[in-house]
C-alpha positions as CSV (number, residue, x, y, z in Angstrom):
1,X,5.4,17.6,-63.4
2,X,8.4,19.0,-65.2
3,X,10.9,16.5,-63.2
4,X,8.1,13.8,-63.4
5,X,10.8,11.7,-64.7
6,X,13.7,12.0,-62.5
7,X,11.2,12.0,-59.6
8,X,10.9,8.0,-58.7
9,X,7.8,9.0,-55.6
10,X,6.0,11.2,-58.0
11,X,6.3,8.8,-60.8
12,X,4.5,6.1,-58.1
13,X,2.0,8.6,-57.2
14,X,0.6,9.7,-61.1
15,X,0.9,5.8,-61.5
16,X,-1.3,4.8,-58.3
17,X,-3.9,7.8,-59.2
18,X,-3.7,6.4,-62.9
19,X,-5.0,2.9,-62.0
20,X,-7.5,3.9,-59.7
21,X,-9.4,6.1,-62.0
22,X,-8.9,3.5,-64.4
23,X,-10.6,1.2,-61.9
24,X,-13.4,3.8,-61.7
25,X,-13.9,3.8,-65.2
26,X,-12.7,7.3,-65.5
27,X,-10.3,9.4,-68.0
28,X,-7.2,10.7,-66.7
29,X,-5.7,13.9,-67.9
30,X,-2.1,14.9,-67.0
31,X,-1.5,18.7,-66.7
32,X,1.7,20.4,-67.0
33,X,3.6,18.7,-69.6
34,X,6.6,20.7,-70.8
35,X,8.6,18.4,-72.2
36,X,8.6,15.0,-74.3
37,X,9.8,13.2,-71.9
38,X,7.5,13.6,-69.3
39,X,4.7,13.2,-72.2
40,X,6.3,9.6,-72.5
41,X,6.1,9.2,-68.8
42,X,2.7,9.8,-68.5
43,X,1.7,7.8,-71.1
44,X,3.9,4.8,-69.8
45,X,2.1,5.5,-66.3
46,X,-1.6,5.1,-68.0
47,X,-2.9,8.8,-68.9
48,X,-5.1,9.2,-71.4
49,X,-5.0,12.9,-72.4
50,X,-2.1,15.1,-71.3
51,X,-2.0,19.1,-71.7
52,X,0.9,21.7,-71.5
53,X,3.1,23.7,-72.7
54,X,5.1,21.1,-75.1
55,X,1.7,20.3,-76.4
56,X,0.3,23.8,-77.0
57,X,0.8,27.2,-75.5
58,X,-2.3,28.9,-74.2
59,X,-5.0,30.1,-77.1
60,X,-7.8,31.7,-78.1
61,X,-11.5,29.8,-77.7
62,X,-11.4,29.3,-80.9
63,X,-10.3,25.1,-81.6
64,X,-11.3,24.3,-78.2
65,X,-13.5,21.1,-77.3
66,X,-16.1,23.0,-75.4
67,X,-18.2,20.3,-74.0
68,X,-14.8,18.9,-71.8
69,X,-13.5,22.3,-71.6
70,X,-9.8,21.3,-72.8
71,X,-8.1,21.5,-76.0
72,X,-6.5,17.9,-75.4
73,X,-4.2,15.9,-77.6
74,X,-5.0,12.0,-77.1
75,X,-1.3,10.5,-75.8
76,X,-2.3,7.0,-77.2
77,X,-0.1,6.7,-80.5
């Protein structure tokens, strides 16, 4: 997702996906965010949680949500 937005077909695609787990009353988490403006993108395109490198580089256990599994920053602002 690092050329997420100079990628007009991929931005489609993460949109389309977006809506539809919307639609299935789901949460959709964006993986692979390295830079801010793709973390823009995806939040524009309707993702709720978004993890990567420009968020947070890999750690220990320690901070982690472990019922979900994810340490996840929320990209609502």
């Amino acid at each position: 997702m690092l050329d997420l937005p100079l990628r007009y077909l991929r931005q489609l695609i993460v949109g389309a996906v977006a809506d539809l787990a919307k639609h299935l009353n789901m949460e959709v988490v964006a993986e692979g965010i390295e830079d801010e403006s793709t973390l823009n993108m995806v939040r524009e395109l309707g993702c709720d949680v978004a993890q990567g490198y420009f968020i947070g580089r890999p750690q220990p256990l320690q901070g982690w949500d472990l019922q979900r599994g994810v340490k996840q920053v929320n990209t609502r602002q």
